[in-house]
N, C-alpha and C positions, 0 to 999 in steps of 0.2 A: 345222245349227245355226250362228248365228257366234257367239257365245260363244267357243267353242275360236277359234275362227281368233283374234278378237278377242285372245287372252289371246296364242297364240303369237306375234304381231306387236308387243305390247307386249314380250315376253319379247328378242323380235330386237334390238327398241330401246334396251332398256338394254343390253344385251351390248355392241352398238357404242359406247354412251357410255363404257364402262367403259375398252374398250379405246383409242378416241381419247384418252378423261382420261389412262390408263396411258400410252400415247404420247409427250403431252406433258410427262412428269415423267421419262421418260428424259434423263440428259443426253447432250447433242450428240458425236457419236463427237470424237475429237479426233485429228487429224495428229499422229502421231509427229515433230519437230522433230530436225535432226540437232544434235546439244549442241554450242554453241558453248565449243573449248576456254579453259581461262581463259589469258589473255593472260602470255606472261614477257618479261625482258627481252630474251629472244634471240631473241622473235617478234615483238618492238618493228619498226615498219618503220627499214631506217637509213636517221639523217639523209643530207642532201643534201652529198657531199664541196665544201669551200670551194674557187675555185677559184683560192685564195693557197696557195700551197706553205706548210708549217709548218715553221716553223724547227729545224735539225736537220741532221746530217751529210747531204747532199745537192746536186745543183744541176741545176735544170731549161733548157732551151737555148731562145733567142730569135733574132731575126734580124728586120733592118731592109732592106724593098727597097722600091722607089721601082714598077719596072715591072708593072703588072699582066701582061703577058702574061708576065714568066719566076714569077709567083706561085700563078696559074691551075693547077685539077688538068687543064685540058682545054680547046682541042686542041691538039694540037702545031702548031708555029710554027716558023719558018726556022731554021737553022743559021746562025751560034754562037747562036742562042739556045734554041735545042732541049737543047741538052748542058748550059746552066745551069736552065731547068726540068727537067729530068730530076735534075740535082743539087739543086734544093732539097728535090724531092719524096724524095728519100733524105735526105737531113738530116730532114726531120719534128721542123721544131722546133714543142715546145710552146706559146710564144710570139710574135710576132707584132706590131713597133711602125711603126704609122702616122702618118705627121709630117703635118699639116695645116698649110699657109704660107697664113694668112689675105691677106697682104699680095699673095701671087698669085692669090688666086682672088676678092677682091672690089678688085679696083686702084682703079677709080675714084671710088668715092663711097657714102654710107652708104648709099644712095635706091636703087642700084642692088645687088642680091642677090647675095651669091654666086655663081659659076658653076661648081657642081659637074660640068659636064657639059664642062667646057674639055678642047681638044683640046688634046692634048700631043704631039712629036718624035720622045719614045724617045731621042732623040741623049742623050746623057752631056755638057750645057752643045753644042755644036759637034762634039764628036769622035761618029765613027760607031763601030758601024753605027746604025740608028736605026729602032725600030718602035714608031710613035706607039700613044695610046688616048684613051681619051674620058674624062680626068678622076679627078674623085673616085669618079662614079659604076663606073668598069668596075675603079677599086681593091678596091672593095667587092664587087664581084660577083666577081673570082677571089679575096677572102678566102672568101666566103661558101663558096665553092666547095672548099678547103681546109677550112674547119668543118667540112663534113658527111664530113672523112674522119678526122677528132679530131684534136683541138690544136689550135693559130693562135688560141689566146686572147689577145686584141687591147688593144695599149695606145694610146692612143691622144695625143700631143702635139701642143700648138697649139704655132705658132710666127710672128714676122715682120707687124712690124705697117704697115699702109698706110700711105701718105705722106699721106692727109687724115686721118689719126686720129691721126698723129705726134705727139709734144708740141713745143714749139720748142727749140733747143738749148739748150745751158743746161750750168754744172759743168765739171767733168774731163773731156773729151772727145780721142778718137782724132783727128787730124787729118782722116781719112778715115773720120769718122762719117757714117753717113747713115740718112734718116727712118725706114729698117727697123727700124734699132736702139733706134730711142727706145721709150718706154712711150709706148701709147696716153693722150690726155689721157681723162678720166673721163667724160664726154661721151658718146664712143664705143664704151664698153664692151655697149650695147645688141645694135650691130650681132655684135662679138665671139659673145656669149651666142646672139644668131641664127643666126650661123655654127655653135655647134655643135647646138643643135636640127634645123638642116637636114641638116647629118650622119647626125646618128641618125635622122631621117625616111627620108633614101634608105639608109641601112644597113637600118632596117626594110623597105624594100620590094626589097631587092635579097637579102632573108635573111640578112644579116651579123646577128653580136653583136659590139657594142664595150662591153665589161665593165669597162676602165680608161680613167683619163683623167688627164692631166697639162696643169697649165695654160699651162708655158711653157720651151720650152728650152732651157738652160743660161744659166740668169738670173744669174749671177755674174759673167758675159763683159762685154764691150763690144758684143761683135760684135750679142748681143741684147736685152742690155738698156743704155741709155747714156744718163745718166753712170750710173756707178758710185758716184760720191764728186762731190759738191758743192767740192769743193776739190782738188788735185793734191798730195794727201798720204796714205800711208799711213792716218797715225791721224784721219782725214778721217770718220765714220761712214760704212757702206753705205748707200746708196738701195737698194739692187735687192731688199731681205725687203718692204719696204713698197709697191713695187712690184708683185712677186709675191702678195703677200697679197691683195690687189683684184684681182688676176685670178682666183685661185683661190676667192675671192668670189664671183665675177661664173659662175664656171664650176660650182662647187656648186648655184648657184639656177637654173641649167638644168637641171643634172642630176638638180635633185630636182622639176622641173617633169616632164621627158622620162616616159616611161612605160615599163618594164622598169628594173631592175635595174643601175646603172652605180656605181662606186667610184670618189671621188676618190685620187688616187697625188700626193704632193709631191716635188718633187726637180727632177731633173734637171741636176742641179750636173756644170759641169764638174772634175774632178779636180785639182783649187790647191787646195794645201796653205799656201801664203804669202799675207798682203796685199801687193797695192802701189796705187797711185794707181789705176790702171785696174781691177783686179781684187778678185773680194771671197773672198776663201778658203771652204769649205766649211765649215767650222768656226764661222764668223763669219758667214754668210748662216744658216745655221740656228740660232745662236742669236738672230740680228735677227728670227725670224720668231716669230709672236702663239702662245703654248699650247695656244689653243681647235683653232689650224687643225695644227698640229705632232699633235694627238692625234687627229684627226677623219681623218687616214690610219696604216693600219696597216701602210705599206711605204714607204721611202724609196728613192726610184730616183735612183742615182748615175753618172756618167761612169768610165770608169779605162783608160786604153789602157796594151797592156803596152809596159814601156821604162821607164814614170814610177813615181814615187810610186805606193802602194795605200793610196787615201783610205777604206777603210772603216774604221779604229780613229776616223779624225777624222772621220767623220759619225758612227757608233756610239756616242762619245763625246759628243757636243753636241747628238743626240736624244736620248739619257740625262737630260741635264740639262734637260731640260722634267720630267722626270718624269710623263709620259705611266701613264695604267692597265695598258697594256697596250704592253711592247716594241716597236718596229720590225723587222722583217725588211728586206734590203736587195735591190734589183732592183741590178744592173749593166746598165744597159740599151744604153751605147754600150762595146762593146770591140772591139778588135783589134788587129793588128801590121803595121806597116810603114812606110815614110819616110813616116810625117805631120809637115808642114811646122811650124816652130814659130809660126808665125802664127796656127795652128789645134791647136796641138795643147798642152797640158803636162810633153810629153816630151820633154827635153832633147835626147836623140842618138837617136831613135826607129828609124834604121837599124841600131844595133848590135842590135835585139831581133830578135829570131829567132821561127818556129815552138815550138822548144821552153821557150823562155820561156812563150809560149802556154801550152802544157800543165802546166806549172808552176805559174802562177798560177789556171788551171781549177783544179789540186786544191789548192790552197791556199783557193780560195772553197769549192771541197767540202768540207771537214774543219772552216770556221768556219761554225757555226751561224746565225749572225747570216745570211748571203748564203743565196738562194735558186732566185736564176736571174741569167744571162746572156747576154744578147745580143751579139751577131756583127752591126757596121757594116761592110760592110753589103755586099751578094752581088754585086755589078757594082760592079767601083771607081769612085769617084768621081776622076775624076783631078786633083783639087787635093788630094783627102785619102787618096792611096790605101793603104790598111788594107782593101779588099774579098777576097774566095776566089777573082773572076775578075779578069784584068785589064779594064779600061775595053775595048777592042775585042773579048772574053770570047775567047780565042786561047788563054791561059794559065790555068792553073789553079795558086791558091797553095797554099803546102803547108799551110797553115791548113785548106784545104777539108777533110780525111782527119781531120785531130784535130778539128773541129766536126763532124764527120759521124758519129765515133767517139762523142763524147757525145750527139748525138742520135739519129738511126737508130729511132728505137723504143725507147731505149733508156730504161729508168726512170730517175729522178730519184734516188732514194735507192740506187739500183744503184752496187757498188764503182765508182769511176774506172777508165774505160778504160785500157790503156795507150799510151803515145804511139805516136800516127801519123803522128809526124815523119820526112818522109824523114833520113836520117844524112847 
């Protein structure tokens, strides 16, 4: 009979329908998720620490040298200059100021580019010993090469303008003024601005950071910027804020062209506390200078070698009176002790300052909140200015090297002051 079958086969049919339909009205199992905790603020990620010291009992250590190969973490290189790379590398200063002399490295002509690749001596001007390098470019590549061991956070000052970008004489002038000294006329400021983009270009490809930048230094002088005064008088107005201001102009609109991260820094004042006809006091150049650009940096980097006056109540003072949102912290970015000449220098009798003057005035910047770092001019003496930790033939080592090695070393910023590592 198929009747029955008939009937059982229908009976099979529904059963599956029933149970596919029940199938489908299951809901979809579901993955246990691991429960994301609710976020607090101690799970917040921390911000990114600034890399301006905060004002406060403290002082971070810097240092200015010319040689790449005594700056390089690597390789070692001849004697005497082995024993001043080995000593900077134990200094480990946080800081790191590079001068860029526009005026050397594009001599000729606007048309013709920088030469960051210029071979250099090593000689110290004529005096040996002498171990040349290749420029801008091998400055940067033994910075870079110190970055990847922390610190050498880099400030970076233009300086020295070419004899075709010169303005013509003119004013209050040094008898033995020359085209270095003058302000670029405004014309020229192009090439300037090109100069530091190409910087930052080969610092980007040599793996350097330069985080700071100062447009010109110690624009109060003669020696760098000239005239000072349209007249040979005191109460004569400054030139060199209006001067400065168009650089620092001209060096902001690259900076904000460049790609990463750079801070304009103002200053560079040398430490005159007096006007005279040649010179424009610190006090008096920062108040000559515009509010927009006075606030647009949040650190004023000053000169002060010890012997002289301590110019930070009168910069302290007359960036106050902008009345800025936000305080100044101050860089000391040129120090040091020893017969610096008074042609070059602010300090009256600079042979009576001593080592322990030195450390005297270190903690004297430590205990003022206002000050944040300090720079050491500069590690191979110069020998027209010599205030360096070696002598010019590196033979000697000053007693400076021990108490700048004692605040840097590794040593924190906000860590009590060493005590002195002056020999007695």
């Amino acid at each position: 009979m198929r009747r029955p079958a008939l009937l059982l086969a229908l009976a099979v049919a529904v059963f599956v329908v029933v149970v596919v339909a029940s199938a489908r009205e299951k809901p979809e199992p579901r993955v246990q998720a691991t429960p994301t905790p609710t976020a607090s603020p101690s799970a917040s990620p921390a911000p990114t620490p600034s890399p301006i010291p905060a004002a406060g009992r403290g002082l971070a250590v810097g240092i200015t040298e010319f040689n790449p190969n005594l700056v390089a973490a690597e390789p070692a290189v001849p004697e005497p200059w082995e024993s001043v790379r080995q000593a900077i590398g134990a200094l480990k200063p946080e800081f790191f100021r590079l001068v860029i002399d526009w005026h050397h490295l594009q001599f000729f002509s606007a048309e013709q580019p920088a030469d960051l690749e210029k071979p250099e001596t090593g000689c110290m001007r004529e005096v040996q010993p002498c171990l040349g390098w290749a420029g801008v470019r091998q400055q940067l590549r033994a910075l870079a090469s110190r970055q990847r061991e922390g610190g050498w956070q880099t400030l970076v000052v233009m300086t020295g303008t070419p004899e075709w970008a010169a303005q013509p004489p003119s004013g209050c002038e040094r008898a033995k003024a020359t085209p270095r000294a003058r302000a670029p006329r405004p014309e020229t400021l192009p090439a300037y601005r090109q100069l530091i983009l190409d910087v930052l270009r080969v610092a980007e490809e040599e793996g350097a950071t330069l985080r700071f930048w100062s447009p010109w230094n110690e624009p109060n002088l003669p020696p760098f910027v000239s005239p000072q005064r349209a007249e040979c008088d005191p109460a004569s107005p400054s030139l060199a804020p209006a001067v400065y201001a168009e650089l620092a102009r001209t060096l902001q609109s690259a900076l904000d062209e460049a790609p990463g991260e750079q801070q304009l820094l103002i200053g560079e004042t040398a430490g005159l506390l007096e006007d005279t006809k040649l010179v424009t006091s610190v006090g008096q150049f920062i108040e000559g200078l515009p509010r927009d650009l006075v606030c647009a940096s949040p650190v004023y980097t000053q000169h002060a070698y010890i012997g002289g006056d301590d110019p930070v109540e009168q910069a302290a003072t007359a960036l106050a009176a902008h009345d800025c949102p936000e305080p100044h912290t101050l860089w000391i970015t040129e120090t040091g002790v020893g017969p610096a000449p008074e042609e070059y220098s602010a300090v009256e009798n600079p042979a009576a300052a001593g080592c322990r003057d030195l450390h005297e005035r270190l903690v004297r910047w430590y205990e003022d909140p206002r000050v944040t770092v300090a720079f050491q001019y500069t590690v191979r003496e110069d020998d027209k200015f010599p205030v360096g930790l070696f002598s010019t033939d590196m033979t000697e080592r000053r007693p400076a090297l021990a108490e700048w090695t004692a605040w840097g070393g590794g040593r924190a910023a906000t860590a009590p002051p060493p005590a002195s590592a002056c020999a007695t």
